[in-house]
ZASE-291129 format. One record per residue (C-alpha): residue in three letters; x, y, z. Coordinates in steps of 0.25 Angstrom, whole numbers, padded with zeros to 4 digits, always signed. Example, Ala and Ser with C-alpha at 12.3 -4.5 7.8 and 13.67 -1.06 7.14 Angstrom:
# ZASE-291129
ala+0049-0018+0031
ser+0055-0004+0029
***
This chain:
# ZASE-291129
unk+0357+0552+0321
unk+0344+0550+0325
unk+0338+0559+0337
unk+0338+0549+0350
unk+0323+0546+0356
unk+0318+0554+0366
unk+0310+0549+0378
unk+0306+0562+0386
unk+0294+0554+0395
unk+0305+0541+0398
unk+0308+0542+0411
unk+0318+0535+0420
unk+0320+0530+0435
unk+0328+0522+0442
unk+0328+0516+0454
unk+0338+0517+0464
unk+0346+0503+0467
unk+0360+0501+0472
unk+0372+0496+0467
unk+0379+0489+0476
unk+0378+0495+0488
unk+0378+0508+0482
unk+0364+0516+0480
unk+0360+0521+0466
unk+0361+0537+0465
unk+0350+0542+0458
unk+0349+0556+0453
unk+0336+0564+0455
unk+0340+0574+0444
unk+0343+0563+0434
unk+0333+0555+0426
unk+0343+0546+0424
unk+0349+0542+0438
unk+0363+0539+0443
unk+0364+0523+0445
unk+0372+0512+0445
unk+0361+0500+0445
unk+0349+0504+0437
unk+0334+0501+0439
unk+0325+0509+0428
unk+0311+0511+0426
unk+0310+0517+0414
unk+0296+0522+0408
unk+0291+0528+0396
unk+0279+0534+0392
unk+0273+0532+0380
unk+0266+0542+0371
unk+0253+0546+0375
unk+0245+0539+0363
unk+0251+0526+0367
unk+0251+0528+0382
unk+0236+0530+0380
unk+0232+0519+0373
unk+0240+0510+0382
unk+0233+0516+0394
unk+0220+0513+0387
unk+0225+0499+0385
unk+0230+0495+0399
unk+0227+0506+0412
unk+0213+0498+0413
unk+0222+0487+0419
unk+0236+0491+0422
unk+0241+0501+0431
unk+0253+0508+0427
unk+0255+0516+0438
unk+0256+0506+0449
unk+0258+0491+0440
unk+0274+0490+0438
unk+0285+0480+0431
unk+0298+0482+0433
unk+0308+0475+0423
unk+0321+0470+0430
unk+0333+0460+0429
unk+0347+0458+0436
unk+0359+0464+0427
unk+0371+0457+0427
unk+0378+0471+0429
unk+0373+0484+0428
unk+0379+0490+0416
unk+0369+0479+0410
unk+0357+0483+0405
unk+0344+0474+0404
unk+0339+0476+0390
unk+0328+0466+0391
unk+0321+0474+0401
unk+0322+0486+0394
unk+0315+0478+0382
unk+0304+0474+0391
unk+0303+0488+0395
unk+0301+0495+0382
unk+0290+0484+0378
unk+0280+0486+0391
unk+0274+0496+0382
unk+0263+0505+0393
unk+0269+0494+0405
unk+0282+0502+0404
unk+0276+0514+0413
unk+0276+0503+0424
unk+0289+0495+0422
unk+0302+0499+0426
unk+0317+0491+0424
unk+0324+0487+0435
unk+0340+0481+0433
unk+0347+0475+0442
unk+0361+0468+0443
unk+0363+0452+0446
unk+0371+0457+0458
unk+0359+0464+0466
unk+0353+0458+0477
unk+0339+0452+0475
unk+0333+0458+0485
unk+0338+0472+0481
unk+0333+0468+0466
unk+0320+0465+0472
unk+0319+0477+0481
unk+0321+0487+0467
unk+0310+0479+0462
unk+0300+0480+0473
unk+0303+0493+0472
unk+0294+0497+0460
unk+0283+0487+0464
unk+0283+0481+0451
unk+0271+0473+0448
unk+0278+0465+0437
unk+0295+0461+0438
unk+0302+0456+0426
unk+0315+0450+0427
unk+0325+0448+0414
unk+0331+0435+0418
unk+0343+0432+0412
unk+0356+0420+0413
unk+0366+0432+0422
unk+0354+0436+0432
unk+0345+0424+0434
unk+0351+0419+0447
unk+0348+0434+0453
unk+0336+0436+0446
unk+0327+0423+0453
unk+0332+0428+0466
unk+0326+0442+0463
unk+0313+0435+0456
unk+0312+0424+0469
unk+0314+0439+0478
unk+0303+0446+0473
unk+0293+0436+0472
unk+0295+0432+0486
unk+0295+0448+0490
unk+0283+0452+0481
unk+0277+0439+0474
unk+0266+0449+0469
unk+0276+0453+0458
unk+0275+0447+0444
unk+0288+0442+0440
unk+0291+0440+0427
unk+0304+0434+0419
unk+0311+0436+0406
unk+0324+0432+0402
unk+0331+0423+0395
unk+0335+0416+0406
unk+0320+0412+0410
unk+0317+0412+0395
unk+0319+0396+0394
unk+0319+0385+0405
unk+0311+0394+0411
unk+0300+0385+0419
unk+0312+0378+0429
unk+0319+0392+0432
unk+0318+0397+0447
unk+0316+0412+0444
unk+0303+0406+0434
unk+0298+0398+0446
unk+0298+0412+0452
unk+0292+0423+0443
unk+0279+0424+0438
unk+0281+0425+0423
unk+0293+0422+0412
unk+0295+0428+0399
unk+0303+0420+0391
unk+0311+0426+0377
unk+0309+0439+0373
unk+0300+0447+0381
unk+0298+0461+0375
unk+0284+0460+0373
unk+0279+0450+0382
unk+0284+0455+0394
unk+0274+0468+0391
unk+0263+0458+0389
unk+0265+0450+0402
unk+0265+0464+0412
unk+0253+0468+0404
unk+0246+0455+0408
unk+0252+0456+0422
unk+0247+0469+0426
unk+0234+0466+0418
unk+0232+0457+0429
unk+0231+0444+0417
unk+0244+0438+0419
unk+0248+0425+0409
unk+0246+0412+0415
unk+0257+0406+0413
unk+0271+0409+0419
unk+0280+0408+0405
unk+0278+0415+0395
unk+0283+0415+0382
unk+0288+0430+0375
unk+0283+0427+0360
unk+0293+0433+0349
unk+0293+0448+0346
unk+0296+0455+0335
unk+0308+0465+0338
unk+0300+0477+0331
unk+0287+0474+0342
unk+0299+0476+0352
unk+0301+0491+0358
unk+0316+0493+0360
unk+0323+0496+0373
unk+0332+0506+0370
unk+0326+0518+0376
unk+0325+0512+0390
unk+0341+0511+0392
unk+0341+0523+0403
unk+0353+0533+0403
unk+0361+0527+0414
unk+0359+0513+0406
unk+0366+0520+0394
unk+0375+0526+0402
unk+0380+0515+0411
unk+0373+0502+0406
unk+0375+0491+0394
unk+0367+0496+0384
unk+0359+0482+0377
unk+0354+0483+0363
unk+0350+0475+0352
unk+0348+0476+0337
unk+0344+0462+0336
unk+0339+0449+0342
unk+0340+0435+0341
unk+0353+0427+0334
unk+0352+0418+0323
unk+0363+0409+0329
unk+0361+0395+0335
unk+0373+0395+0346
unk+0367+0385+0358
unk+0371+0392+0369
unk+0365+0405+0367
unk+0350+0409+0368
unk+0349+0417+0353
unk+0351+0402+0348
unk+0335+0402+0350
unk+0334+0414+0340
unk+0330+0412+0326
unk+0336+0423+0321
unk+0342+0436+0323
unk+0333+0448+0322
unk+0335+0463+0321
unk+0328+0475+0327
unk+0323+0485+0316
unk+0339+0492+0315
unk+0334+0506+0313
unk+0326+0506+0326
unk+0336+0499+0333
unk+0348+0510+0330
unk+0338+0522+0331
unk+0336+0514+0345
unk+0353+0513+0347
unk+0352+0530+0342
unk+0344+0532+0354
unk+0353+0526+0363
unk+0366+0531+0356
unk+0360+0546+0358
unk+0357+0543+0374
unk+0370+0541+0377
unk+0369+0526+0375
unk+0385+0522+0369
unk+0386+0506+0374
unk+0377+0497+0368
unk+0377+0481+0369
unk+0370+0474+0358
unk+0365+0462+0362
unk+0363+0456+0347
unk+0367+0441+0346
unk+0372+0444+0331
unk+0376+0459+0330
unk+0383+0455+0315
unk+0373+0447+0311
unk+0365+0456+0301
unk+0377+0466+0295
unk+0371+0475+0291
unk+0362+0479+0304
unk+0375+0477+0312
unk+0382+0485+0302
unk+0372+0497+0304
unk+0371+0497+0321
unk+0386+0496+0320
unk+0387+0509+0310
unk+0377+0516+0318
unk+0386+0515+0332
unk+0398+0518+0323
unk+0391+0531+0317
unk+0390+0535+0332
unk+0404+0531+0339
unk+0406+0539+0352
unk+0419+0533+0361
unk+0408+0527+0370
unk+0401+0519+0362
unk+0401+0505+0363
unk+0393+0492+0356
unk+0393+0479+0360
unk+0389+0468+0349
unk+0387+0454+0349
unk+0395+0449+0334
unk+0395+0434+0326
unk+0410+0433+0326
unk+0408+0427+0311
unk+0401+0438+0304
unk+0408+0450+0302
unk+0408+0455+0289
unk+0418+0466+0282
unk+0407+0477+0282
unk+0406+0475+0297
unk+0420+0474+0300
unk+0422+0488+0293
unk+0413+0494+0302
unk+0418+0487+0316
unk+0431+0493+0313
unk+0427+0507+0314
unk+0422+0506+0328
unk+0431+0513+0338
unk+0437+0504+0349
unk+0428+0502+0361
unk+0418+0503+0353
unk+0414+0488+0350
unk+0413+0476+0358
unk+0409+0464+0349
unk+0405+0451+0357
unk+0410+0439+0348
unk+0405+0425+0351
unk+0414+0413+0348
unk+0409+0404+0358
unk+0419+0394+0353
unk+0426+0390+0340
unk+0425+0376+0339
unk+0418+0371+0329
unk+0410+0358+0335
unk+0406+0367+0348
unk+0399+0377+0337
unk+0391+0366+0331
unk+0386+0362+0344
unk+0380+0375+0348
unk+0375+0380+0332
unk+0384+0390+0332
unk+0389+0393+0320
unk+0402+0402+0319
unk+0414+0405+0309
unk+0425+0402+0318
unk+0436+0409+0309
unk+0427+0420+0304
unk+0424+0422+0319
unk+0439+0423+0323
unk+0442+0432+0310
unk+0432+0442+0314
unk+0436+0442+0327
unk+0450+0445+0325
unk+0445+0455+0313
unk+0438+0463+0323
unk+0450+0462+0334
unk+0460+0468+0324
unk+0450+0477+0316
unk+0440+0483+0326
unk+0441+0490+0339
unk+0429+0480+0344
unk+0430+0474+0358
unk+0430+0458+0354
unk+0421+0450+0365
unk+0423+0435+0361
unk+0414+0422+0367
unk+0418+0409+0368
unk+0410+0398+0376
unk+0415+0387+0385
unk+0405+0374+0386
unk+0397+0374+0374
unk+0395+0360+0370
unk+0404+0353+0363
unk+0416+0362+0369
unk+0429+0356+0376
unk+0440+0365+0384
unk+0449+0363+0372
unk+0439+0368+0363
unk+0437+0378+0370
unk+0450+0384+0371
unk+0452+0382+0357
unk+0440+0393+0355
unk+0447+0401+0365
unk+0459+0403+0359
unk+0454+0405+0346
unk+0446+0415+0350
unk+0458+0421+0360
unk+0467+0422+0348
unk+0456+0431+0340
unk+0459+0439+0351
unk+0445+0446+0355
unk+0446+0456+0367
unk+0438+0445+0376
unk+0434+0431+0375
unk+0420+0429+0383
unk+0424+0415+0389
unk+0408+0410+0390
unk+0403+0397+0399
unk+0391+0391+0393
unk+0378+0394+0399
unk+0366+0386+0396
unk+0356+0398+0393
unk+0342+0391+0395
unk+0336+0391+0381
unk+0350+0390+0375
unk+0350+0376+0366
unk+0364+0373+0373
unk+0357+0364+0379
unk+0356+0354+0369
unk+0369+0350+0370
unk+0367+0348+0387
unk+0367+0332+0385
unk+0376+0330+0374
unk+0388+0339+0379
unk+0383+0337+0393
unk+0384+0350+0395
unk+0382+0353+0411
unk+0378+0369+0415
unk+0377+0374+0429
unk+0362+0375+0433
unk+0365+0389+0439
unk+0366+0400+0433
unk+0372+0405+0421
unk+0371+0390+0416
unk+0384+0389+0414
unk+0390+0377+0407
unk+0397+0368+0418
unk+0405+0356+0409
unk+0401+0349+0399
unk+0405+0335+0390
unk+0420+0342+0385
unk+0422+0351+0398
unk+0422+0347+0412
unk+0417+0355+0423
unk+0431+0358+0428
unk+0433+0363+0415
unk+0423+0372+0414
unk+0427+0378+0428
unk+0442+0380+0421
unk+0436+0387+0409
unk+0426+0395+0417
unk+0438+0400+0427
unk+0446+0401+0413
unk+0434+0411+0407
unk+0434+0419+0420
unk+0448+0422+0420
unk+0449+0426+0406
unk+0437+0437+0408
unk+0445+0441+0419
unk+0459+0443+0411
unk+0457+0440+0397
unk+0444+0448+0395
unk+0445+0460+0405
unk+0455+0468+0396
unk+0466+0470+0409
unk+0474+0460+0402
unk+0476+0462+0389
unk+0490+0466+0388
unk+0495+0453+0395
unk+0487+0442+0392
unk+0492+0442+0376
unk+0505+0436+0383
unk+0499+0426+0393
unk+0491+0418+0381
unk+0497+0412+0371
unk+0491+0404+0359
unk+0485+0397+0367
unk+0477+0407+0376
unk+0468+0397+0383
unk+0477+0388+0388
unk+0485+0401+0395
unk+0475+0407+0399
unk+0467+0392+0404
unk+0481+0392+0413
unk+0481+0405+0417
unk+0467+0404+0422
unk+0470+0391+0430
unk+0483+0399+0437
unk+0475+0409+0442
unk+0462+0401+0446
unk+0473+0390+0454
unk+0479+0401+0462
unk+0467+0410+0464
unk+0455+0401+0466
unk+0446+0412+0458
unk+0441+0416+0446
unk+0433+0429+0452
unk+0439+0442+0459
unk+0452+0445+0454
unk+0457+0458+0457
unk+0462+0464+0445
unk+0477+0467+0451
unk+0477+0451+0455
unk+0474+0446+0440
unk+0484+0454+0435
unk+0494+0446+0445
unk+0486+0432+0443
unk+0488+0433+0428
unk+0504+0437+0429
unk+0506+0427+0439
unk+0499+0416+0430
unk+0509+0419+0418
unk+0519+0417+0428
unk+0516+0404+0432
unk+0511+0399+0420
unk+0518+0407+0409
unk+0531+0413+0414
unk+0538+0414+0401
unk+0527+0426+0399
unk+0527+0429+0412
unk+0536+0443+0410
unk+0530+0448+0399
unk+0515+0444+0404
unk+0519+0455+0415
unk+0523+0465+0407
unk+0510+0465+0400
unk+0501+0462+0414
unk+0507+0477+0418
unk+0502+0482+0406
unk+0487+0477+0408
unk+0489+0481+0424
unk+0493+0495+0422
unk+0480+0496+0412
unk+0472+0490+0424
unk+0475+0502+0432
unk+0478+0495+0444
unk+0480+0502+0457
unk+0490+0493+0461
unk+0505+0495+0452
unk+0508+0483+0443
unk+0520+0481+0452
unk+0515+0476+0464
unk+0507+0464+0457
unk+0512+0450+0461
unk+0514+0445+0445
unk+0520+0433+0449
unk+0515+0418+0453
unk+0521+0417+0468
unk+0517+0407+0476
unk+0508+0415+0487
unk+0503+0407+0500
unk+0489+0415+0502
unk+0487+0417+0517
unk+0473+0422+0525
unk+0477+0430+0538
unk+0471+0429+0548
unk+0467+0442+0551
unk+0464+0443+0535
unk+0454+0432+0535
unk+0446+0437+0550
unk+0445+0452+0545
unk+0431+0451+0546
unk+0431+0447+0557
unk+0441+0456+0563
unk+0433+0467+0559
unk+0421+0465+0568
unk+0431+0462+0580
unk+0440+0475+0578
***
């Protein structure tokens, strides 16, 4: 193995935030503090001969001591990690002595966000704006310009990347960066703080060579590869053409030099580092580079360790099979997207798939590996009917993955889905995440019952806590049960959100009843079995498991407790 990288002079702080309500322990023995939410300044010292001749080159104009930028974006949750920012970090070259990263999560309040920032009287902010964090992301922008307009904001993203003169958070900020930024990023503080800042507002990154590109990898703190997602990447770009992705504006696919990329991995293995997301768009594109990461993890199996890879359903050669089957369970987790089967619907968004080399493969590596099987399939493309659909479903139900990621279309700005906007009037809600709202073949009703359709299978198909009982509710025709099931549940419950576990084990037993009572018996045993795994304070017993006609009634008392309490 090769000896892991040692760092002595890279120090780490954190500043202290809450989670929740909660405040953030940090331990003053520790260089790595205790933390739930994590906001990191990270900086490193280069060696003396390079520190040097930076210094020559820039301390007649910048000031590292007192000019600041701080890196930030919202998270979706916090086990996330950003790995755009990190890139940005490792590419400031001498500006990283004066930039630290602050994370966030899209459920912080603004003003909170805006506070942390403050904080580090940052002369520069950047924001990685992305589709899940754009709504809380302008009303931290639209805060801090109001509270310190002084403050240079700038915007990267993908989000901000296309469209980007009508957005509300552009209106706002000072500069954007759109595509890549790993470079110009640097260049843009550079002529910040040497008080000669561009003239115009957007600019443009221009292409970089991945081997002109310093890695991130060294800047995932401790905590992060304790606690956090663990983003990598051996490659970028996607030589596919599907319409409703953003890699459809790719040429090609290229690959970062593999031997610096796993001594890179080696690193992180030997810090602790066990759960790693690659973020690859074709992970089995080229074999044989996919063949030697996939050996090199293999090589060092621990019962921790865990990859997460992004696969063409279509190409999975012998060579690579035999080597998938030798990974331990828990160990894989392959994200497979179908996005539909049917034919006509492919042609109409370039996508080009072998649909029975795709379900082969899938129910090869069902039955012969101990991968964890994550499936996509989208609902709205163009050219799609309900009936299609659920053709696609249940084909892809009956390769019998582990999960089945029922996906809305979203119109990702830059995305050319858009083509088909007029000819397959196709209607998306001008809100964000774009979300596709009906179209030519499906009405908006339609789109509600498929939405409500996909929020319940997450809840029950995908989750795991039913795998022992839902086998004998669907039939051969897994859609249509599970089209009623969803439909019993949402007539008598009104909701699609907040379901106590202990309550969906009873909605789903009293749904067979009403709806399947020839199974009904049987479905119970089998509902006790995936109960009594849930580990349930509550015994199996006391469950209502049957479709009793209940009159729900508010008491008085019940509905003024509030009330009552100030008056007591």
């Amino acid at each position: 193995m090769a000896q892991p990288k040692i760092t002595p002079e890279l120090t780490i702080k954190q500043v202290a935030l809450t989670q929740g309500n909660t405040p953030v322990s940090l331990s003053p023995e520790s260089a790595t503090p205790v933390l739930l939410k994590q906001s990191t300044q990270v900086t490193q010292a280069v060696t003396q001969a390079d520190s040097q001749e930076e210094t020559q080159q820039s301390s007649n104009v910048i000031d590292k001591d007192s000019s600041k930028i701080v890196l930030a974006t919202l998270n979706a949750r916090f086990f996330h990690t950003s790995f755009g920012l990190r890139y940005l970090y490792a590419n400031l070259k001498e500006l990283q002595q004066c930039c630290e990263i602050k994370e966030f999560i899209i459920q912080t309040r603004d003003m909170d966000i805006v506070e942390q920032i403050l904080a580090s009287k940052p002369e520069i902010v950047g924001f990685g704006v992305y589709i899940w964090n754009i709504v809380e992301t302008t009303a931290v922008v639209n805060l801090l310009k109001v509270i310190a307009p002084e403050i240079t904001v700038v915007l990267g993203g993908p989000e901000v990347s296309y469209e980007t003169e009508n957005q509300a958070i552009v209106a706002c900020a000072d500069y954007v960066l759109t595509g890549p930024a790993d470079v110009s990023f640097y260049q843009l503080c550079k002529d910040i703080l040497n008080k000669t800042p561009p003239d115009k507002k957007i600019l443009n990154s221009k292409p970089v060579a991945l081997e002109d590109i310093a890695l991130p990898y060294e800047y995932y703190t401790d905590e992060d590869l304790k606690h956090r997602l663990l983003y990598v990447e051996a490659s970028r770009g996607c030589p596919f053409k599907c319409e409703f992705c953003l890699s459809s504006l790719d040429k090609t696919s290229t690959p970062f030099e593999l031997t610096l990329f796993l001594k890179e991995m080696e690193i992180l293995y030997q810090r602790g580092a066990r759960n790693f997301k690659f973020i690859d768009r074709t992970f089995n594109l080229n074999i044989n580079t996919t063949m030697q990461i996939m050996q090199f993890f293999l090589d060092r199996m621990t019962d921790d360790l865990y990859l997460h890879f992004e696969v063409v359903p279509d190409h999975l050669p012998r060579k690579l099979k035999a080597l998938l089957a030798q990974f331990p369970q828990g160990s894989l987790q392959f994200e497979i997207g179908i996005q539909t089967f049917n034919v006509e619907v492919q042609k109409n968004i370039s996508r080009k798939q072998n649909n029975a080399k795709s379900k082969e493969n899938l129910l090869w590596l069902r039955d012969n590996t101990s991968a964890h099987i994550h499936a996509d399939l989208i609902f709205g493309l163009p050219g799609e009917t309900f009936d299609t659909f659920k053709d696609s479903f249940n084909q892809l139900y009956h390769c019998r993955p582990h999960e089945i990621q029922m996906g809305i279309l979203k119109r990702l700005k830059g995305s050319p889905i858009i083509r088909h906007t007029e000819a397959f009037d196709l209607r998306f809600n001008p809100l964000p995440p774009f979300n596709i709202l009906s179209t030519d073949r499906v009405s908006f009703t339609t789109m509600q019952r498929i939405n409500r359709f996909a929020r319940y299978w997450d809840m029950i198909g995908n989750s795991g806590r039913f795998k022992y009982s839902l086998p004998h509710i669907l039939s051969d025709e897994p859609f249509d049960d599970f089209m009623a099931i969803t439909e019993w549940i949402f007539n008598k419950t009104g909701q699609i959100h907040k379901f106590k576990l202990k309550k969906l084990f009873e909605l789903i037993s009293q749904a067979v009843e009403a709806l399947f009572p020839e199974k009904h018996q049987l479905v119970i045993e089998k509902i006790e079995i995936d109960y009594n795994a849930a580990k349930l304070k509550s015994l199996f017993s006391g469950l209502n498991l049957y479709a009793v006609a209940q009159v729900e009634t508010v008491s008085k008392n019940k509905a003024l407790k509030r009330q009552q309490q100030h008056m007591s």
